[in-house]
C-alpha positions in Angstrom: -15.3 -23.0 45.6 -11.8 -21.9 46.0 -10.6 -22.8 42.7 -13.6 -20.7 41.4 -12.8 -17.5 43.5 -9.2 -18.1 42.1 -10.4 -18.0 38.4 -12.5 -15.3 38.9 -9.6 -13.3 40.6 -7.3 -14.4 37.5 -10.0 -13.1 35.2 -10.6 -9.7 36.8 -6.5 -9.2 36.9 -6.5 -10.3 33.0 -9.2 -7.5 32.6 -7.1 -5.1 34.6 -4.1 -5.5 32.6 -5.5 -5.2 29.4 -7.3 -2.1 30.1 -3.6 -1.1 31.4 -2.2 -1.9 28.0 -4.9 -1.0 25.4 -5.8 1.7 27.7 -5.8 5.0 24.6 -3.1 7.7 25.3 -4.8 10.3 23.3 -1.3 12.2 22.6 -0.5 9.3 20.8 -2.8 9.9 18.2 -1.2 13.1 16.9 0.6 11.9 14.8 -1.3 10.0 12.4 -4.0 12.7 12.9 -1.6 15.5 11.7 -0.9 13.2 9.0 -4.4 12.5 7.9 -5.7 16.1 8.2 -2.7 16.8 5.6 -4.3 14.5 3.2 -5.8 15.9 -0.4 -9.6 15.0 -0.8 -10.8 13.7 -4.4 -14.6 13.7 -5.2 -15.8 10.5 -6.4 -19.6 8.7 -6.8 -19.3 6.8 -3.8 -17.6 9.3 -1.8 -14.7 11.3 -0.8 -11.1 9.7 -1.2 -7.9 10.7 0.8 -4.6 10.9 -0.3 -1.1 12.2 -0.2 0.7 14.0 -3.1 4.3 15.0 -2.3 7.2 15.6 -3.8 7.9 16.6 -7.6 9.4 14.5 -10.5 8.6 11.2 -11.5 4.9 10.1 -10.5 4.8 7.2 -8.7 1.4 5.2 -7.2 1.6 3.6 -4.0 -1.1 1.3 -3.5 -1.7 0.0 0.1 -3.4 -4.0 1.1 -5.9 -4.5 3.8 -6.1 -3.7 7.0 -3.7 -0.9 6.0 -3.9 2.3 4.6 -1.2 4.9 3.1 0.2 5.5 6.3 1.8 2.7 5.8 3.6 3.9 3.3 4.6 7.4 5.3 8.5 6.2 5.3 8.9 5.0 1.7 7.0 7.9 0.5 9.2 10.3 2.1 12.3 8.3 0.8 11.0 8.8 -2.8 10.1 12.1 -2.1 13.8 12.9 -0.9 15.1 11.4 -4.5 13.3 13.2 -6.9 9.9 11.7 -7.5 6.4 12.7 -6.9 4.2 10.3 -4.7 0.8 10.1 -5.0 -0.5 7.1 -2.1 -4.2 7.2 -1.6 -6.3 6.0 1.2 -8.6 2.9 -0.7 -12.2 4.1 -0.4 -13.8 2.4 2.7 -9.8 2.8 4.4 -7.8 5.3 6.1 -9.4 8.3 5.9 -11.4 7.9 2.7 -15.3 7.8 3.1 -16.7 4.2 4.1 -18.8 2.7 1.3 -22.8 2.6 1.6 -22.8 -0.2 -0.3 -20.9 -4.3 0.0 -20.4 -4.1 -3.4 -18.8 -0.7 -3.6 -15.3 -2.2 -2.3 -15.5 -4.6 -5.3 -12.0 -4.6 -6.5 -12.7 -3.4 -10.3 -14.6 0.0 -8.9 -11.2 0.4 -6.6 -8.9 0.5 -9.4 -11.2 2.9 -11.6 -11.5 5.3 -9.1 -7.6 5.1 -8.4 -7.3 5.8 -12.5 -9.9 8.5 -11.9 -7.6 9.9 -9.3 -4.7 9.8 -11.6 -6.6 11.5 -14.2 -7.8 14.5 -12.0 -4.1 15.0 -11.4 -3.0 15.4 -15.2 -1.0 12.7 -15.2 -1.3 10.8 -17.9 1.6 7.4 -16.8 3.1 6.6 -13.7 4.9 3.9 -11.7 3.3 2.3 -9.3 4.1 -0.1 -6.3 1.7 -2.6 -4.5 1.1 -4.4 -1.8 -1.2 -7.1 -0.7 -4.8 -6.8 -1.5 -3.6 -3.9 -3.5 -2.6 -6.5 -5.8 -5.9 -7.4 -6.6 -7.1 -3.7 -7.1 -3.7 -3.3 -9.5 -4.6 -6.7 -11.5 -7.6 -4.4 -12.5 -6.0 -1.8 -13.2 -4.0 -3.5 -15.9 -6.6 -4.8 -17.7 -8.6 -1.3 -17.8 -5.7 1.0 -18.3 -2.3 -1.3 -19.2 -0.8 1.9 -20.8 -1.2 4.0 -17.9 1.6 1.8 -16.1 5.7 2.4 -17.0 6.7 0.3 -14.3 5.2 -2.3 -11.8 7.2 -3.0 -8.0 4.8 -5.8 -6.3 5.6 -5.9 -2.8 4.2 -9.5 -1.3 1.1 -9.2 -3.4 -1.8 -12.0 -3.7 -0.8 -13.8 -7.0 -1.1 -17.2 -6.5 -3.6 -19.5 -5.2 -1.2 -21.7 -3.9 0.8 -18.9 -2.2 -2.0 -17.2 -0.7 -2.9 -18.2 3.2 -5.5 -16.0 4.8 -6.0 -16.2 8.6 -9.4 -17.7 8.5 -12.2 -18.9 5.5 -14.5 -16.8 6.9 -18.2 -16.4 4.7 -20.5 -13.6 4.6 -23.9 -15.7 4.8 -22.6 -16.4 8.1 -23.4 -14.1 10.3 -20.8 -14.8 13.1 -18.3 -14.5 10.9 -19.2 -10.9 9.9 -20.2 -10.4 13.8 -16.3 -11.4 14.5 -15.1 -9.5 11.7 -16.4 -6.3 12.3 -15.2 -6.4 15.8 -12.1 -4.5 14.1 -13.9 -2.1 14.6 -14.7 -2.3 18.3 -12.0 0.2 20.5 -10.2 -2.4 22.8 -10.6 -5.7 20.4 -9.8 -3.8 17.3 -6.4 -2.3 18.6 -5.8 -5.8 19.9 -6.5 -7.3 17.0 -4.8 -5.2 14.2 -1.3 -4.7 17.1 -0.9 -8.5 16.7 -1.2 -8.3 13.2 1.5 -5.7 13.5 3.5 -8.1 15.4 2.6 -11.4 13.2 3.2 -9.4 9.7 6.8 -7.6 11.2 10.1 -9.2 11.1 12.8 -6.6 11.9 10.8 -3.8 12.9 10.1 -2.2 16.4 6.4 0.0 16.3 6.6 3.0 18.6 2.8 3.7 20.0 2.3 5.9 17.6 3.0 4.4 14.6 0.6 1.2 15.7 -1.8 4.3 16.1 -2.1 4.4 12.1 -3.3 1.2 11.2 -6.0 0.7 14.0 -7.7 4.2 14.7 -8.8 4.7 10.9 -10.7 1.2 11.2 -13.2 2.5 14.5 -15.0 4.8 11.7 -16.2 1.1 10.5 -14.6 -2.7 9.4 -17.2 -3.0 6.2 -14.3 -3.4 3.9 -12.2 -5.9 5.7 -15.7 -7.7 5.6 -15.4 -7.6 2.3 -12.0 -8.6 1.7 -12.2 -11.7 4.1 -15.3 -12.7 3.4 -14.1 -12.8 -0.2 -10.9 -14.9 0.0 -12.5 -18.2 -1.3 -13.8 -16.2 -4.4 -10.3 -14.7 -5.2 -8.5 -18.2 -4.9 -11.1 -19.2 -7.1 -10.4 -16.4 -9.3 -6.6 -15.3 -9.3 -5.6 -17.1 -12.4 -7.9 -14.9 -14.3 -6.5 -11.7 -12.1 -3.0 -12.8 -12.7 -3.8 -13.5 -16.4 -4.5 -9.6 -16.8 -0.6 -8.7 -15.3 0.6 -11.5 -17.4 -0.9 -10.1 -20.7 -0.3 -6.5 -20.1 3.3 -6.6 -20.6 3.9 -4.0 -18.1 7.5 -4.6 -16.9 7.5 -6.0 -13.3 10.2 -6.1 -10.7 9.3 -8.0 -7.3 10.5 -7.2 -3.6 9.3 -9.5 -1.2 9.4 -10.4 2.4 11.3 -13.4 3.1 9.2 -14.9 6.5 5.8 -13.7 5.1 3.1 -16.0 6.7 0.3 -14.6 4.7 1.9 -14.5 1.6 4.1 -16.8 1.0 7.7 -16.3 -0.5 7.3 -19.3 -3.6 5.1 -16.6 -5.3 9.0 -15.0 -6.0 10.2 -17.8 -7.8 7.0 -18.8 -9.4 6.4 -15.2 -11.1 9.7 -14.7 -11.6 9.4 -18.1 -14.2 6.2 -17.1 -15.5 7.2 -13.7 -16.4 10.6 -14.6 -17.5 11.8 -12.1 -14.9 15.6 -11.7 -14.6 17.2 -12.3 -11.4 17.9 -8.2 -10.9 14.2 -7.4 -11.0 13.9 -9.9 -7.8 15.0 -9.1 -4.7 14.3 -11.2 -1.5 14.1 -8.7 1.6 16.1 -10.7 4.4 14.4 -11.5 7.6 11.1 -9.2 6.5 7.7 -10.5 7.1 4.8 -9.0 5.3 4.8 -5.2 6.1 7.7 -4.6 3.7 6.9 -1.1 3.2 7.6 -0.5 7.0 10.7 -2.6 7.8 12.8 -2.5 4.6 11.5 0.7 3.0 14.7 1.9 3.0 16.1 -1.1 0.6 12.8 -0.5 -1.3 13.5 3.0 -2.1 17.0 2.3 -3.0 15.9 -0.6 -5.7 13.3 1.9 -7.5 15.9 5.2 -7.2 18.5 3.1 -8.9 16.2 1.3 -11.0 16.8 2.0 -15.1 
């Protein structure tokens, strides 16, 4: 009986000091708030989509993974901004502060990347650079086989390419019904922010989160997790399938430079060497980022910046 009482007592002091620490501190969301309520709206089929344009000059795409949006790319964008280049960095639909999508098949990667040519259309412009990271990999491969010429210039920031190379968390399938219980608990106030701050802190090598930038990447998801649903109830299918995804890069002959994180857990750092081979990439298109993990954009954005400035 006294061991119980003792368990219990650890339980309820567990409980206590995780409501402490998850506890929300609304002034920490203004931030990301100001920053989403500053976002441009585009019209599409399926909904409205989000997204910053800043900056004049050069166009450049930036094209966020998953469970991220374009706030992560709030630093690098400003870098480019402050060098001459226009940035366009949408929120995916279903993300951020895009619309979610009525549908599962809506967040199919191919109607991504035609709504993010759509968006480029709307704007007049007619080519672009673009960087990606992550799942936005997937949505780019897409892209390059529906619109090859719309792309100058390709910077793939740790970027599923490779079966091999690619190590999701978890195999998780959608006909099982516990696994889409578990994944849509993103969406849940306490487990979510729990959930997505260790990712932070997984997927981060040399960078310190202040309150409110962790506020970015977990208050968006509370409007509703149906895309990382998709996304990780879809892994086995895109292992299956990323030869024919990385088959569409490969044939577009869209010239490619890669910056990648050199700890990444999820994507591992052999993709460098074994793109760099297939593409017959020369060793100044490559650039290993020391020490990063996977959130590239938010701990070396600075070197990233610098490599696409300077880039000829």
């Amino acid at each position: 009986m006294k061991i119980l009482k003792i368990i219990l007592l650890i339980i309820i002091l567990l409980v206590i000091i995780g409501y402490f620490f998850l506890k929300d501190k609304p002034e920490n969301f203004v931030p990301y708030q100001d920053y989403a309520a500053g976002l441009e709206s585009f019209e599409t089929e399926y909904g409205t989509m989000k997204y910053s344009d800043v900056g004049e000059g050069k166009p450049i795409l930036l094209v966020h993974g998953v469970p991220t949006n374009s706030w992560m790319y709030r630093n690098l964008s400003a870098e480019l901004v402050n060098n001459g280049y226009r940035v366009i960095a949408p929120d995916l639909m279903g993300f951020g502060a895009s619309d979610r999508l009525p549908k599962y098949d809506h967040h199919d990667f191919d109607i991504q990347a035609q709504l993010l040519i759509d968006l480029m259309t709307s704007l007049n412009i007619d080519s672009w650079e673009q960087v990606t990271h992550d799942m936005g990999g997937l949505v780019t491969w897409n892209m390059t086989r529906i619109a090859p010429e719309k792309i100058s210039h390709l910077y793939m920031l740790n970027t599923i390419i490779y079966r091999d190379t690619f190590n999701p968390p978890a195999d998780f399938k959608y006909e099982n019904a516990l696994h889409r219980w578990f994944l849509g608990l993103h969406a849940h106030p306490m487990i979510g922010k729990l959930i997505v701050n260790n990712m932070l802190r997984t997927a981060t090598g040399n960078n310190t989160y202040v309150h409110s930038d962790r506020v970015g990447y977990w208050l968006p998801i509370r409007s509703g997790a149906e895309v990382l649903v998709h996304f990780f109830t879809h892994t086995s299918e895109i292992k299956e399938e990323i030869d024919e995804y990385r088959s569409w890069l490969v044939d577009s002959e869209i010239p490619v430079s890669v910056l990648w994180g050199e700890h990444d857990p999820f994507l591992d750092v052999a993709s460098v060497e074994l793109l760099q081979q297939e593409l017959n990439l020369p060793d100044e298109e490559v650039v290993i980022l020391t020490g990063a993990k996977h959130l590239v954009a938010e701990e070396s954005y600075k070197e990233i910046a610098e490599f696409i400035v300077n880039h000829e």
